[in-house]
LUMLUMDO-177843 format. One line per 3 residues: number of its first residue (from 0); for each residue x, y, z of C-alpha. Coordinates in steps of 0.001 Angstrom, whole numbers. Each point is the difference from the previous one (the first is absolute). Last residue first. Layout:
% LUMLUMDO-177843
NUM) X Y Z  ... $
***
This chain:
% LUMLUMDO-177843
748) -33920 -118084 33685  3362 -505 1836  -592 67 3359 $
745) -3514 -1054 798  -3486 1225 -1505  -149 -2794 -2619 $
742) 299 -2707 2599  -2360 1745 2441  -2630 784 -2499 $
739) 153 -3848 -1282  179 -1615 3772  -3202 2211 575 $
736) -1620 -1254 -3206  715 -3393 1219  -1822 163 3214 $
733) -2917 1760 -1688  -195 -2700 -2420  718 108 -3476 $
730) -1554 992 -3308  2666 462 -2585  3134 1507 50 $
727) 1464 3067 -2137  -147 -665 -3488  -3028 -2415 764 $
724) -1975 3923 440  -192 2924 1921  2323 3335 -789 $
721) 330 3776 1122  1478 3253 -790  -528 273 -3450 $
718) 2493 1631 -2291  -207 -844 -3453  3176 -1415 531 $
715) -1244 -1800 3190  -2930 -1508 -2213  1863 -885 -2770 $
712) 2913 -2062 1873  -3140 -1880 2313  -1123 -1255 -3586 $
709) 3178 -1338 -1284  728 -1865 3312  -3149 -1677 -321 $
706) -3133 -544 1930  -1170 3487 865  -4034 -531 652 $
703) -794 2924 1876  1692 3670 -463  -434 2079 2879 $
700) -686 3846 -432  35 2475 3360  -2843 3271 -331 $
697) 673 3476 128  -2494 896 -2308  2017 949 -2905 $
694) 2535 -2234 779  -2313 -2612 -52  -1154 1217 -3651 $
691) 3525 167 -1353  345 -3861 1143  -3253 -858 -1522 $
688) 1082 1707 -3255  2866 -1898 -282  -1957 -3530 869 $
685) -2270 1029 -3050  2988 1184 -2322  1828 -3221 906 $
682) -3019 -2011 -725  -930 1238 -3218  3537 -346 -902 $
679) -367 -4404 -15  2899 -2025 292  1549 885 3649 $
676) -2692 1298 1423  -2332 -2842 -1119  137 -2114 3726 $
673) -247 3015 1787  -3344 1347 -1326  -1914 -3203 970 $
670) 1664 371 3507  -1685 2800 750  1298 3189 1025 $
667) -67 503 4013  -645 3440 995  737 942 3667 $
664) -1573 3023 2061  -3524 185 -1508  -3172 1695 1404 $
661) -3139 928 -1961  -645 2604 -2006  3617 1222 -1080 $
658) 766 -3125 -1104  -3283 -725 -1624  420 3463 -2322 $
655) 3538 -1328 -990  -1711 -2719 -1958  834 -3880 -466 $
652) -3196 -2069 203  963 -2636 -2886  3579 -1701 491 $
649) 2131 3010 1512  -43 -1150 3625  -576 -3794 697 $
646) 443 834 4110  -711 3459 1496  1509 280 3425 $
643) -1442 1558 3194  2626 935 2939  -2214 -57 2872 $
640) 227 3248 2245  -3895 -261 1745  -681 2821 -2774 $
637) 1041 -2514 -2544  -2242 -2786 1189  -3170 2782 245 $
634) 851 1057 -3944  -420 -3720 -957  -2798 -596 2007 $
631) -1952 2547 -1765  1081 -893 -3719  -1351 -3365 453 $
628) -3260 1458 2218  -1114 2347 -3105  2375 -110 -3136 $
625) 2515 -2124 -1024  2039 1064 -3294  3218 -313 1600 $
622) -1073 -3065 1593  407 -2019 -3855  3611 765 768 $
619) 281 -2999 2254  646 260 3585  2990 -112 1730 $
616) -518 1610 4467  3690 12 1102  1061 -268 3764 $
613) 2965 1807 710  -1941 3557 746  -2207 -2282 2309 $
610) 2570 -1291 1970  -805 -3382 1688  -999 -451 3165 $
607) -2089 -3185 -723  -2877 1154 1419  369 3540 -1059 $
604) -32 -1940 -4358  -2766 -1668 1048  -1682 2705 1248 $
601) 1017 2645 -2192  -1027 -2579 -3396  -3431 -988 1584 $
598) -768 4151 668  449 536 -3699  -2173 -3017 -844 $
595) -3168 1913 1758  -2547 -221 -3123  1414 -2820 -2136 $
592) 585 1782 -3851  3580 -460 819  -154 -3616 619 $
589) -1642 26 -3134  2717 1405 -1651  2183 -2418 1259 $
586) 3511 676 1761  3329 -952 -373  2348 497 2812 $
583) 3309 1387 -415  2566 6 2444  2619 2868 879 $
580) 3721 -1265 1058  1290 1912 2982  2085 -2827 1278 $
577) -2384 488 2942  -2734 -221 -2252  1049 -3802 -1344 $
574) 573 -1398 3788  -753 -3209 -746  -2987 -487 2340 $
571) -1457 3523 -1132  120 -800 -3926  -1446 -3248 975 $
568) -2830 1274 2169  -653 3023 -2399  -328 -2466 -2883 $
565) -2266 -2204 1075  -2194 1818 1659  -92 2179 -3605 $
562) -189 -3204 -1660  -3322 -1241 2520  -1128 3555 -456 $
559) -368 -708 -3672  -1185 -3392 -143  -3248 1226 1963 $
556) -667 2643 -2464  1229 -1865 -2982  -2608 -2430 840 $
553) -2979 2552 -1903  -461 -2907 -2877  1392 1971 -2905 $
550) 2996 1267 2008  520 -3589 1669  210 -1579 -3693 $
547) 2471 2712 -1324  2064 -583 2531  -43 -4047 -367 $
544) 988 379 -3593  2474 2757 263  1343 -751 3242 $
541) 1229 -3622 -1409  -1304 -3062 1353  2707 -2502 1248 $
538) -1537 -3194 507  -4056 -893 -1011  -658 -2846 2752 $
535) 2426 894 3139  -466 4154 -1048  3315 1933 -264 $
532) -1066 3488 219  2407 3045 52  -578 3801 557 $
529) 3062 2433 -963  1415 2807 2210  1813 2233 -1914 $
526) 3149 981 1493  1991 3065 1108  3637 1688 -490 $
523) 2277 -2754 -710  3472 1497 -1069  1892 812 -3355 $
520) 492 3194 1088  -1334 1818 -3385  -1816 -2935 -801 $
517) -2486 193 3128  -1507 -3704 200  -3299 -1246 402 $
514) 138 -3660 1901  -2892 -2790 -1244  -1519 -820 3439 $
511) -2439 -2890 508  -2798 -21 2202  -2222 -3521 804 $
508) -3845 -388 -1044  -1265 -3104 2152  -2027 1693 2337 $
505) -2392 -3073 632  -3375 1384 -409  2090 2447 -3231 $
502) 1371 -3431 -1335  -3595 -1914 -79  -1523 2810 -1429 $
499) 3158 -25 -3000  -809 -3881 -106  -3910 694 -1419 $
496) 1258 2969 -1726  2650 -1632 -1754  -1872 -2611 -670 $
493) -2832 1995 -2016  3015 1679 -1525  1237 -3545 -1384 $
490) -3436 -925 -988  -262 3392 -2146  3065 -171 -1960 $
487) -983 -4400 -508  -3701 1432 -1142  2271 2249 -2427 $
484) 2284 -2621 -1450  -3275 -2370 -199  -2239 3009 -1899 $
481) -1294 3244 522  182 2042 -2597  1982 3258 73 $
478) -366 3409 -2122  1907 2623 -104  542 3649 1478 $
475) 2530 -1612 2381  3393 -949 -428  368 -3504 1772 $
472) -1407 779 3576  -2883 1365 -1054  -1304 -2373 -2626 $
469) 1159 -2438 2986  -2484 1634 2473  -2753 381 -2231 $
466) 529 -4196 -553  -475 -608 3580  -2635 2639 68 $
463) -1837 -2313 -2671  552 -2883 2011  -1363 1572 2964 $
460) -2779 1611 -1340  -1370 -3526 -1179  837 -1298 3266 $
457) -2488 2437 1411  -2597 -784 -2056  425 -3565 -48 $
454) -198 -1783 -3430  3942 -59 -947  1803 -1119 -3003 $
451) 3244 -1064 -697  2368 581 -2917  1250 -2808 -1536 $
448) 3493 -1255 258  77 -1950 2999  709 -58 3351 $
445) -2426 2787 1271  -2684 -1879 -2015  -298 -1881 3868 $
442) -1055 3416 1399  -2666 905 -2239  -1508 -3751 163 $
439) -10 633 3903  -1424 3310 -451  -2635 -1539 -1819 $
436) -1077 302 -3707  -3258 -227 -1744  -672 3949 374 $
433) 3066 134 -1899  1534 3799 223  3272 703 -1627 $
430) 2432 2465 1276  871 2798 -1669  2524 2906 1896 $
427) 558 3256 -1422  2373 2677 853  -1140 3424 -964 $
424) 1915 3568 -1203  345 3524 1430  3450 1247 -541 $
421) -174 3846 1213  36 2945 -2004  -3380 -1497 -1373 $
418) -1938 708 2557  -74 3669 207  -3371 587 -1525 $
415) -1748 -3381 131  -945 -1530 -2748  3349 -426 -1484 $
412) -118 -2636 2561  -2708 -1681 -1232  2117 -1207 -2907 $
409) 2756 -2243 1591  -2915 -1617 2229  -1603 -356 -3356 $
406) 2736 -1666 -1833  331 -2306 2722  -3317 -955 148 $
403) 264 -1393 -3415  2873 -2336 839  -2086 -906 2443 $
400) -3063 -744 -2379  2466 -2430 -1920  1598 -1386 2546 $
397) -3945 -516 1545  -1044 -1727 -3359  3071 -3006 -114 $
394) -1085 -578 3699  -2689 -1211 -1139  -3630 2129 -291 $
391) -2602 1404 2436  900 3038 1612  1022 1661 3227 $
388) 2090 2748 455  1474 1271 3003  1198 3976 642 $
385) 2671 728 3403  1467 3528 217  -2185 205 3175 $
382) -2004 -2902 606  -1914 -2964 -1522  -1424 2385 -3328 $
379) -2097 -1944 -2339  -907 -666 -3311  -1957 -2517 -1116 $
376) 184 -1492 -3536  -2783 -309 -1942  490 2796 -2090 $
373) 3279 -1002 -1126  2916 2215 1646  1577 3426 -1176 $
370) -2754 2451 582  -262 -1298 3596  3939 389 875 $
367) -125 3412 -1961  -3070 1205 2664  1814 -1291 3088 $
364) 3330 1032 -983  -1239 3524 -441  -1890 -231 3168 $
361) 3126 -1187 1786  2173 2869 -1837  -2583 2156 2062 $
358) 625 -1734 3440  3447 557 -777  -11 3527 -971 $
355) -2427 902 3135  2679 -2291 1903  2862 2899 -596 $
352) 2572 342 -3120  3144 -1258 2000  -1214 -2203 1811 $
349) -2981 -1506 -1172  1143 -350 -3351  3483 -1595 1252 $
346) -2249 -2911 1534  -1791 -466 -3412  3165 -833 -1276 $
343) -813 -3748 -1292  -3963 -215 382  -1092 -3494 479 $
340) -1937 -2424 -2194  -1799 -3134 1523  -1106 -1994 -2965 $
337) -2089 -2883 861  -866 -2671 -3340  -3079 -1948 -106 $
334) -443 -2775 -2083  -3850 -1738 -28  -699 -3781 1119 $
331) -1695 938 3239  -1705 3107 554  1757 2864 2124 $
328) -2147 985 2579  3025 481 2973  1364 1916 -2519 $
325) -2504 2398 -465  -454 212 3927  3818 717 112 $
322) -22 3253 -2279  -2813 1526 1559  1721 -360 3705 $
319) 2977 1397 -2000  -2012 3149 -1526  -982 822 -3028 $
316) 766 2649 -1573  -1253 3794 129  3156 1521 809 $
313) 56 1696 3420  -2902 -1699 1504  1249 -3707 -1037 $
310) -3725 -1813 -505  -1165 -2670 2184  -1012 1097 3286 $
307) -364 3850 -837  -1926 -890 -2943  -1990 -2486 2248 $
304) -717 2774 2802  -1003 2690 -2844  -2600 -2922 -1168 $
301) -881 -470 3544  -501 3816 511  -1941 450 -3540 $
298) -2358 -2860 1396  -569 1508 3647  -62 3556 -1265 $
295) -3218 -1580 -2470  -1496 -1816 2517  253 3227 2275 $
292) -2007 1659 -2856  -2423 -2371 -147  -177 221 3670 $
289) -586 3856 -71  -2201 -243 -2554  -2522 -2576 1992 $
286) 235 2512 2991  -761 2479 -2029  -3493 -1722 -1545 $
283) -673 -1636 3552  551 3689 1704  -2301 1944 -2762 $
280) -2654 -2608 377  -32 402 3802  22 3508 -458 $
277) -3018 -490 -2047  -1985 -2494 2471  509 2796 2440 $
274) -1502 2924 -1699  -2398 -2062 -845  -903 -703 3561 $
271) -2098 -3507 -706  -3238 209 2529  156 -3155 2690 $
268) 3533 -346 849  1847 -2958 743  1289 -26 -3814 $
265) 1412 3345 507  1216 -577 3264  1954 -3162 -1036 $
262) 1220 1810 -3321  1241 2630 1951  1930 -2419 2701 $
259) 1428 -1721 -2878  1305 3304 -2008  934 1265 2982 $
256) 2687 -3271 1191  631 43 -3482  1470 3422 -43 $
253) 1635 -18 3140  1650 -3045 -782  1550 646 -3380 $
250) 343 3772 758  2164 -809 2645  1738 -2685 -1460 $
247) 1385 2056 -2393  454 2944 1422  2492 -2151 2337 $
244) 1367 -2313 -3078  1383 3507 -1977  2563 297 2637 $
241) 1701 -3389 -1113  3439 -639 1815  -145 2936 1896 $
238) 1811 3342 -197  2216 1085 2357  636 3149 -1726 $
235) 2997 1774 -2242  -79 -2961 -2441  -3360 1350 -830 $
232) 1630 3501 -671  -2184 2817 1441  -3635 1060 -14 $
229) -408 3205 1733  -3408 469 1288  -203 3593 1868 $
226) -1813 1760 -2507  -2512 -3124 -266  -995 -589 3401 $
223) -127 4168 858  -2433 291 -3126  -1858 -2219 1241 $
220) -732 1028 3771  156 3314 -1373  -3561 -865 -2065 $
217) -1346 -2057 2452  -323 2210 2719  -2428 2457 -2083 $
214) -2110 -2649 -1115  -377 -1316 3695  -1547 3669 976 $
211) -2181 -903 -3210  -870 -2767 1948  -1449 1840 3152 $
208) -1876 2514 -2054  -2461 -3569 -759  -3145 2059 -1587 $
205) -2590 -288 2626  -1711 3545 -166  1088 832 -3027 $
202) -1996 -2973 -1808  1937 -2885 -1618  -1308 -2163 2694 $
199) -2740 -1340 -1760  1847 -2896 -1665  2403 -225 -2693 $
196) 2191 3444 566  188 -798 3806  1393 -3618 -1360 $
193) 2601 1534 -1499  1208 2513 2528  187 -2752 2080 $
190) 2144 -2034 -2509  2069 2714 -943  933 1038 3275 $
187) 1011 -3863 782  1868 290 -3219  1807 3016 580 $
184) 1231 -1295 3251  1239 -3423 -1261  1586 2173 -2610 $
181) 1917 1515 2033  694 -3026 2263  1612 -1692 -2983 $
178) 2227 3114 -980  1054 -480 3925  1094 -3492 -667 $
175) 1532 370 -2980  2463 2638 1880  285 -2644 2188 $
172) 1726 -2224 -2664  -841 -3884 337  284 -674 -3764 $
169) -2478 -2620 -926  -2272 1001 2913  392 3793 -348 $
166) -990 -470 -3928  -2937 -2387 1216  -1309 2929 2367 $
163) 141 2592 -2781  -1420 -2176 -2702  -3213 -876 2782 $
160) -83 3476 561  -577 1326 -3910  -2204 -3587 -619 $
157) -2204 1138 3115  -1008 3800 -1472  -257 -1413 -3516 $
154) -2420 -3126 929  -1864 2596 2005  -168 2792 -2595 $
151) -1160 -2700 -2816  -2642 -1280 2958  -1055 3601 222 $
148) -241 675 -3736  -1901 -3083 -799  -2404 976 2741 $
145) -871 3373 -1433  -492 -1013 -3102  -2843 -2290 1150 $
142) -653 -3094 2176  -2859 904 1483  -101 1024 3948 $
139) -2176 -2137 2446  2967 -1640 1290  2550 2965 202 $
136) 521 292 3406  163 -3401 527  2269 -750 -2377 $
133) 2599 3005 167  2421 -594 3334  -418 -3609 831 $
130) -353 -1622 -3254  1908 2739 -2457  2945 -362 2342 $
127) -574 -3946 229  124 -111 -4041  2633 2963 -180 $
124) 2853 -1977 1543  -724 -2299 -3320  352 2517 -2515 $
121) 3036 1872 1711  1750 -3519 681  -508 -252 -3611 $
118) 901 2829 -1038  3242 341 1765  1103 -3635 -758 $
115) -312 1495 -4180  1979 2879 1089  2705 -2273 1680 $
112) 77 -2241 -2851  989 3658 -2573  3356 292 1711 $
109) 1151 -3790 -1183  348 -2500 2177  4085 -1334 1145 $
106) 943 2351 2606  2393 2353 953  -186 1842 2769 $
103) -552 4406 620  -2178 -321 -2909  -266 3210 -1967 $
100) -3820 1636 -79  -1161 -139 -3508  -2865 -2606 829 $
97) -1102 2745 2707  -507 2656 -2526  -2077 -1823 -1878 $
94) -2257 -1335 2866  -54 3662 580  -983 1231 -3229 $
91) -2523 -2783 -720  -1768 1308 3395  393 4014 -331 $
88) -2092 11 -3241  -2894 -898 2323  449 4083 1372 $
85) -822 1107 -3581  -3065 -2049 -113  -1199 1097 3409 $
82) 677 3369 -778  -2328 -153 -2896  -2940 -1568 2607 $
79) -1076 -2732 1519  -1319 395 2316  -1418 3599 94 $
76) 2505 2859 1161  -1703 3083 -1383  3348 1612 -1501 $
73) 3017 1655 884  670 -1577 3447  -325 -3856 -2667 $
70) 2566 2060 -2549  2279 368 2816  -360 -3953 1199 $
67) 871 -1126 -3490  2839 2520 154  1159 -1731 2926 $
64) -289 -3809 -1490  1329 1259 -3089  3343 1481 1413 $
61) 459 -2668 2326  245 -2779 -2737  2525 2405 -1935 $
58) 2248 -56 3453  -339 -3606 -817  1000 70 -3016 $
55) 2932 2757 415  1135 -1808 3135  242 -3101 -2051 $
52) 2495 1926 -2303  2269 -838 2814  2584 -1949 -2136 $
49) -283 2773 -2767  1743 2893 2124  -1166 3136 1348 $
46) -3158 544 -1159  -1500 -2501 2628  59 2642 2662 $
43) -2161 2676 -2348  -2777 -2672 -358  626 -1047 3777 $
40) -607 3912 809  -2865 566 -2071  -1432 -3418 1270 $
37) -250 1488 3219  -858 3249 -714  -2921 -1823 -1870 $
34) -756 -2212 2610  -152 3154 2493  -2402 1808 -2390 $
31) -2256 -2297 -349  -559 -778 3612  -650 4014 457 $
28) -2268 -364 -3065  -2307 -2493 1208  -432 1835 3593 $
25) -528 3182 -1679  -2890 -1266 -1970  -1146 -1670 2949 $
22) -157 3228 2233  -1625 1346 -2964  -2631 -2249 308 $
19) -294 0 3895  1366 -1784 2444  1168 3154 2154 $
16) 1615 -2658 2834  2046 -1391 -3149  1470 2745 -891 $
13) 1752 661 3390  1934 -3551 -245  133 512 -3597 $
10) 2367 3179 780  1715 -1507 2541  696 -3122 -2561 $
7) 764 1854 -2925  2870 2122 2660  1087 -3325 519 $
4) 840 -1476 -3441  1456 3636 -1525  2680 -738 3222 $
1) 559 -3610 -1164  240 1139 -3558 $
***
C-alpha cells in the first residue's frame, strides 16, 4: 500500500504540471484507486476473525470513498456529482466502523456516547472551519444544493477525525494516533478540494493537485493505524480510573468554547451567514441530546449505584445496610420479630461440590426463603450462608414462619443438582423487636421469664445471632427464640470475650500436658499440649467455650502462638524431647489460613532448639477438607519435617481421598467414638475401619478419651497402638509429665 501510495504521488506530481482535463481525470482516479486497494486489503484483513470485523467496515468506508473518486475520472466532474454521493457513503461507514473498534480500557459509557461526542465536536469545529475557510469566499453565493452538500461533506469529513482523535484520547494507543493523522490529512485535502469545487477555482488551471497528493498519503496512513491496532485484555493495561472522562471533557469544553465564540461572531456580524446560523442550530440541537442523554446515563448509573448499595448482587435480597435502615424506622407500638437463619452444611457444599454449587444453592435458598415468608416481610442476606428476616408480628408469628423456613432450606436443596447428598438444613434465631423498648429494658428482662426485646439495629442482630448460635449448638436445623435463658447464653459469651481480650493483653493462657501412651510398652510416648484459662472474675473457663469464642472473634491467632510459646518453653525446660517424647500442638484453622504461619512455627520452634520431627502439628479433621492457603501451609509444615496429626478423625470428614491429598502422619479418633465402643457396634466397626485405613496409608492411630479399664482392654485387643485419655493421667505439667515418662520407663515397666 505504502509502495502503491508513492508511485500515485510521482505520478500526480508529473500530472499536475500538465493541468489539463484529462490530467484531472487521472488525478481523481489514481487517489481512487489507492483508497480502494486500501480498503480492499482492510476488507480482506478483517475476514479473519469477528473481533476485527471493524477492519471490514472501515475497509468498506475506503472502498466507497475510492470508487466515488473513479466514477468522478469517469465522468464530467461537476460538484456535486454521482461520485460525490457514493464517496458521502464513506462518512456513516467510518463513524461505524470506529464505534466497533475494541477498547484497549474499560470504561463505564456506552460505545454509541463517543459517536454522539464525535458529532458534536465535528459540528461545532466546523463553525470556525466554515468561518475562516468558506465564508468569505462564498458570500455572494445562494444557499442552494450545492451548499447543503458541502457543509454535509464538512460536518462528515471533521466528525470522521474528531472520532479518531477522541478514540486515541480515551485509549492512548499510537496506532490511534496515526489512524487520527490519516484522517487529519484526508480532511484537510477534502476541505481544499471542497472549497475549489464551491468557488471559481474548480477550473484546470487552479484545481488544488497538491491535496489529492494528501489523498494518496492518507489512505496507508489509515490503513497502517488500524492493521496494526491490537486491542488486548483491559486488565492487561494500565488503564485509568475513568478513560471515558478525557473525551469527555474535551468535547465538553471545546465544544462550548466554539459554540460561544460562533454565536459571538455571528451576532457581531452585520449580514447573517446562513450557513453559519445552521450549524449553530445543528450544534445547540446535539448538544441538547447529548446532555439529555448524559442525564439519562447519570440516572440509570445512580439507580445501578443504589442496587449495588442496597441489594445482595449474588441473590437479589436485600442487603444488611437495607436491613438496618428498616429497623432503625420501625414505628412505635407495632411487634416486630428478627429471624436470622443460617445455613447448617453449607460449608461442606463449598468444599466438596465447588463455590459455583454454593453460590447456586444460595440463589435457591434465596428464592424458597422469599416464597415462604408474608409479603411484607423483608428478606435479606447479611453475609455468606447468613439470611435475616424481618416481619411484623409476636414472637408467637416468627416460630411459626421459622419453622416454615426450615422446610424450605430443607427443600432448596433438591434444587441444586448434587446438593442433596449432603445435609443442608437452617438454624433459626427470633428475637422480638419493640421499637418502645431500650437496651436497658432488654437487658433488665434478662432476669425474668419473658423474652426481651430490642430496638437497636445492631442489638437486634445480636440477640437473634445469640439465639442462631444456640439453635446451632443444640442440634441444629431448628428453631430458637430468644428469650432470658438465651440473653443469659449470650451475656456470658459477651464476657467471655470482654475477659478473654483482657487474658490474651496479659498472656494468661497456661499449657497443660495430658500424656499419650504406647500400650504395647506400656510407656509415655508424647503429649498433647492443652490451653488453660483461669480468669480472677469468671474462674476456670473451659477450652471449649473460650476456644470457640477466640476462633469466632480472630484471637485464636494471638492465643495460639502464645500456647505454642508456651509449650515449646516448657517442654524444653523439662527436658520432654530429650526423653524422646513427641508433643502435640493444636492448631486453628484460621491460623492456618494466616499467610506466612509456616515460617512462625520454624522460628519458634529454631528458637527454642527444639526438634522439629518431635514437635507435632494436631488439627481437627475439618483441615482435611481445606483448600487454598489452609491446605498450603499444611503441606509447607510437613516439608519443613513436622509430624502433622489429624485430631476428631472419623466423626464427619473421614475419606481416604483427604489422606492421600494432604499430609497426615498420626490419626487421633475422637473421643465421642471411644466412649460407645464398648456398648455400641457401630462404633467398633467405625474405629476398625479407621485402623485398617491407617494401615493402608501408613499412618499411626491414637485412641482419645480412654477412661476405663474396660475400654483401654478393647482397644489393645483390637489392636491399636496408642492411647490418651483419664485412663492414663490427666493434664499435668511439663515437670510432672517428665517424672511420669521417667517412672514408667524405669526397671520394671
Amino acid at each position: 500500500m505504502a509502495a502503491l501510495a508513492v508511485a500515485c504521488a510521482v505520478v500526480l506530481t508529473f500530472v499536475g504540471l500538465d493541468r489539463g482535463p484529462e490530467a484531472r481525470n487521472l488525478a481523481t482516479g489514481l487517489t481512487g484507486s489507492v483508497a480502494l486497494a486500501c480498503g480492499a486489503v482492510l476488507a480482506w484483513l478483517g475476514t479473519t476473525d469477528e473481533p476485527r470485523r471493524y477492519r471490514q467496515v472501515l475497509g468498506g468506508a475506503l472502498v466507497f470513498w475510492g470508487t466515488g473518486q473513479i466514477v468522478n475520472s469517469l465522468t464530467d466532474h461537476t460538484f456535486p456529482s454521482f461520485g460525490d454521493a457514493i464517496a458521502l457513503v464513506a462518512a456513516p461507514l467510518g463513524v461505524w466502523g470506529l464505534l466497533l473498534v475494541p477498547r484497549i480500557v474499560p470504561g463505564r459509557n456506552p460505545a454509541w456516547r463517543l459517536g454522539l461526542d464525535s458529532v458534536l465536536l465535528g459540528v461545532t469545529v466546523a463553525l470556525p472551519a466554515w468561518h475562516f475557510v468558506f465564508s468569505a469566499a462564498l458570500s455572494d453565493r445562494p444557499f442552494d444544493a450545492d451548499v447543503v452538500m458541502a457543509v454535509l461533506v464538512l460536518i462528515a469529513d471533521l466528525t470522521v477525525i474528531c472520532f479518531a482523535t477522541l478514540a486515541f484520547v480515551r485509549d492512548l494507543d499510537r496506532n490511534l494516533l496515526i489512524t487520527a493523522v490519516g484522517a487529519g490529512l484526508y480532511t484537510v485535502g477534502d476541505l481544499i478540494t471542497l472549497r475549489a469545487a464551491l468557488t471559481s477555482e474548480q477550473q484546470q488551471d487552479t484545481w488544488p493537485w497538491w491535496a489529492a497528493l494528501l489523498w494518496c498519503l492518507a489512505w496507508p496512513v489509515i490503513a497502517y493505524g488500524l492493521l496494526h491496532y491490537e486491542p488486548g485484555p483491559a486488565d492487561e493495561r494500565n488503564a485509568p480510573v475513568d478513560p471515558d472522562a478525557r473525551g469527555v471533557i474535551i468535547t465538553t469544553t471545546t465544544s462550548l468554547v466554539l459554540l460561544m465564540v460562533s454565536l459571538a461572531a455571528l451576532l457581531a456580524a452585520d449580514d447573517i451567514d446562513k450557513v453559519a446560523l445552521v450549524l449553530v442550530m445543528i450544534a445547540v440541537i446535539v448538544f441538547g441530546g447529548r446532555e439529555l442523554l448524559n442525564t439519562r446515563i447519570r440516572a440509570a448509573l445512580l439507580q445501578r449505584l443504589n442496587e449495588e448499595a442496597t441489594a445482595d448482587p449474588l441473590t437479589g435480597l436485600a442487603n444488611r445496610r437495607v436491613l438496618q435502615a428498616q429497623m432503625a424506622r420501625l414505628q412505635q407500638g407495632e411487634p416486630w420479630c428478627l429471624l436470622t437463619v443460617d445455613l447448617d452444611g453449607f460449608k461442606d457444599v463449598n468444599d466438596l461440590l465447588g463455590h459455583a454449587t454454593g453460590d447456586k444453592l444460595l440463589a435457591a435458598v434465596a428464592h424458597r426463603l422469599s416464597a415462604a415468608v408474608p409479603a411484607n416481610a423483608l428478606v435479606s442476606r447479611i453475609g455468606g450462608d447468613e439470611f435475616a428476616v424481618l416481619l411484623p408480628g409476636t414472637l408467637q408469628v416468627g416460630t411459626a414462619v421459622g419453622q416454615t423456613v426450615v422446610t424450605a432450606v430443607r427443600q432448596s436443596a433438591a434444587d441444586v443438582e448434587g446438593v442433596t447428598r449432603i445435609e443442608v438444613s437452617a438454624s433459626i434465631g427470633v428475637a422480638a423487636v419493640d421499637a418502645n423498648a431500650t437496651l436497658e429494658l432488654a437487658a433488665k428482662q434478662s432476669d425474668s421469664d419473658e423474652a426481651p426485646t430490642v430496638v437497636d439495629p445492631l442489638g437486634a442482630l445480636s440477640a437473634s445471632g445469640a439465639a442462631l448460635r444456640v439453635a446451632k449448638a443444640t442440634g441444629r436445623n431448628r428453631v430458637e427464640v430468644y428469650d432470658a435463658t438465651v440473653a443469659q447464653i449470650r451475656q456470658r459469651r459477651l464476657r467471655v470475650e470482654e475477659r478473654l481480650r483482657t487474658a490474651v493483653e496479659d498472656g494468661a493462657i497456661t499449657v497443660q500436658f495430658q500424656p499419650i501412651v504406647d500400650l504395647r510398652r506400656g510407656v509415655v510416648t508424647g503429649a498433647e499440649a492443652l490451653a488453660r484459662w483461669t480468669d480472677p472474675q469468671l474462674g476456670r473457663v473451659g477450652p471449649d467455650e473460650f476456644i470457640t469464642v477466640a476462633e469466632q472473634t480472630g484471637m485464636v491467632v494471638d492465643i495460639g502462638e502464645q500456647i505454642m510459646e508456651a509449650t515449646l518453653s516448657s517442654a524444653v525446660k523439662e527436658g520432654l524431647f530429650d526423653r524422646g517424647l513427641r508433643i502435640n500442638c493444636n492448631v486453628s484453622p484460621v491460623q492456618l489460613r494466616v499467610p506466612g504461619f509456616h515460617q512462625v512455627v520454624q522460628e519458634a520452634v529454631t528458637a527454642h532448639g527444639a526438634p522439629r520431627e518431635q514437635f507435632v502439628i494436631e488439627v481437627t479433621e475439618q483441615v482435611l477438607v481445606e483448600e487454598g492457603q489452609a491446605a498450603q501451609t499444611l503441606h509447607r509444615l510437613a516439608a519443613l519435617g513436622f509430624t502433622i496429626a489429624i485430631d476428631d478423625f472419623g466423626t464427619g470428614y473421614s475419606a481416604l481421598g483427604y489422606l492421600q491429598r494432604l499430609p497426615a502422619d498420626i490419626l487421633k479418633i475422637d473421643r465421642a467414638l471411644t466412649s460407645s465402643l464398648v456398648s455400641e457396634p457401630r462404633s467398633r466397626a467405625i474405629t476398625r475401619a479407621v485402623l485398617d485405613l491407617s494401615r493402608t496409608v501408613g499412618v499411626s492411630v491414637v485412641v482419645e478419651g480412654v477412661e476405663t479399664s474396660q475400654v483401654d482392654d478393647l482397644v489393645r485387643r483390637m489392636g491399636v497402638g496408642f492411647g490418651q485419655g483419664l485412663h492414663y493421667g490427666h493434664a499435668m505439667s511439663a515437670g510432672d509429665l517428665a517424672a511420669m515418662a521417667d517412672r514408667l520407663s524405669g526397671p520394671g515397666h
